[in-house]
C-alpha positions as CSV (number, residue, x, y, z in Angstrom):
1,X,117.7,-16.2,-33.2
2,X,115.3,-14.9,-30.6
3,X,112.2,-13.4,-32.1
4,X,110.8,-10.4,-30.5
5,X,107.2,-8.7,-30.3
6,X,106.7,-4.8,-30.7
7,X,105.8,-5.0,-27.1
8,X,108.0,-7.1,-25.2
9,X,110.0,-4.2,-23.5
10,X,107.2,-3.3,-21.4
11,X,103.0,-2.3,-21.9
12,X,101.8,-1.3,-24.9
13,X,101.2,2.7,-25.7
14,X,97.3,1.7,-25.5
15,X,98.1,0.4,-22.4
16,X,99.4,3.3,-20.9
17,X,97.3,6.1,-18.8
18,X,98.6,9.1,-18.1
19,X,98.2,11.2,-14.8
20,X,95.9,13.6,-16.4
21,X,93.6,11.3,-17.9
22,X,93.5,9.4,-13.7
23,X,92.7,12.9,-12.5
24,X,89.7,13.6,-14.8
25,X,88.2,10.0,-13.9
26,X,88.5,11.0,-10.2
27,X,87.1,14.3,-10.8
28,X,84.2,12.5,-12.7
29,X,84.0,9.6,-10.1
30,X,83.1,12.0,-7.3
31,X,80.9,14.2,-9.3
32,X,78.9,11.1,-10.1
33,X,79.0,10.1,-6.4
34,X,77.3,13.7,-5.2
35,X,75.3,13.8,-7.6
36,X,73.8,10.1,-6.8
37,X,73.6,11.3,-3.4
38,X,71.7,14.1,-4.4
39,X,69.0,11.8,-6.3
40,X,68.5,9.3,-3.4
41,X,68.1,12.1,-1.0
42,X,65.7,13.9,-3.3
43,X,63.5,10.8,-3.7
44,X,63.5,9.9,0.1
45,X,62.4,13.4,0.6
46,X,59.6,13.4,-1.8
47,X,58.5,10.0,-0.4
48,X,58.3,11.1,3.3
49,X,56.7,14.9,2.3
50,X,54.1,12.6,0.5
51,X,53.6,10.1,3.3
52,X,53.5,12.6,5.9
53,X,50.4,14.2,4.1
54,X,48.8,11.5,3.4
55,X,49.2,10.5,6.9
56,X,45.2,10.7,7.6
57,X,44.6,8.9,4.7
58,X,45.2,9.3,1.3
59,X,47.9,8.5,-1.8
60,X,51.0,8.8,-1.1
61,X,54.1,9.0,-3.9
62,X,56.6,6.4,-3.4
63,X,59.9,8.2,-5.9
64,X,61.6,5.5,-6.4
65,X,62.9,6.7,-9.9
66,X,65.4,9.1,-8.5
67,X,66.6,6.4,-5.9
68,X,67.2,4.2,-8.4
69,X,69.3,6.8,-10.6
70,X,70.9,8.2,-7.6
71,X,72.2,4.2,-7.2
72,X,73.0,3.8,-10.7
73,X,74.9,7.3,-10.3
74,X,76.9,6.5,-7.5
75,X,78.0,2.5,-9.0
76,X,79.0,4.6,-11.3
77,X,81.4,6.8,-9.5
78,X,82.9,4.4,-7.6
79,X,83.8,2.4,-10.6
80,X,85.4,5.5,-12.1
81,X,87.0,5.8,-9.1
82,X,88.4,2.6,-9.1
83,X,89.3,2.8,-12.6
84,X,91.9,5.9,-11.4
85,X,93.5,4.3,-8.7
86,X,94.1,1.1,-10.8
């Protein structure tokens, strides 16, 4: 007598992902990925505005905030990304 498990014809329902579900983590993933663009950009061009006026001497503002959330934005888009296309 063999013994079978629930699962042994194939993956489980859990394991499953539909189409639809793949399309909204895509649609996420790039969404995340422009808007991590967006947030470097931003703090590059606050840094430079800054520098260049401070250029004579003075403080400057070095935005590293948005970079850093901009990075952590667009990790996170490319791992929803690859999530999709797994």
């Amino acid at each position: 007598m063999s013994r079978q498990t629930p699962y042994s014809s194939g993956p489980a329902p859990y394991q499953t992902v539909s189409d639809q579900q793949r399309q909204i983590w895509r649609t996420k993933g790039k969404r995340s990925i422009g808007f991590g663009v967006v947030w470097i950009v931003a703090g590059l061009v606050i840094t430079i505005m800054t520098y260049q006026a401070a250029a004579n001497g003075g403080v400057y503002f070095v935005a590293y905030g948005p970079v850093l959330f901009g990075i952590y934005r667009l990790v996170l888009g490319f791992n929803l990304l690859s999530k999709a296309n797994r």
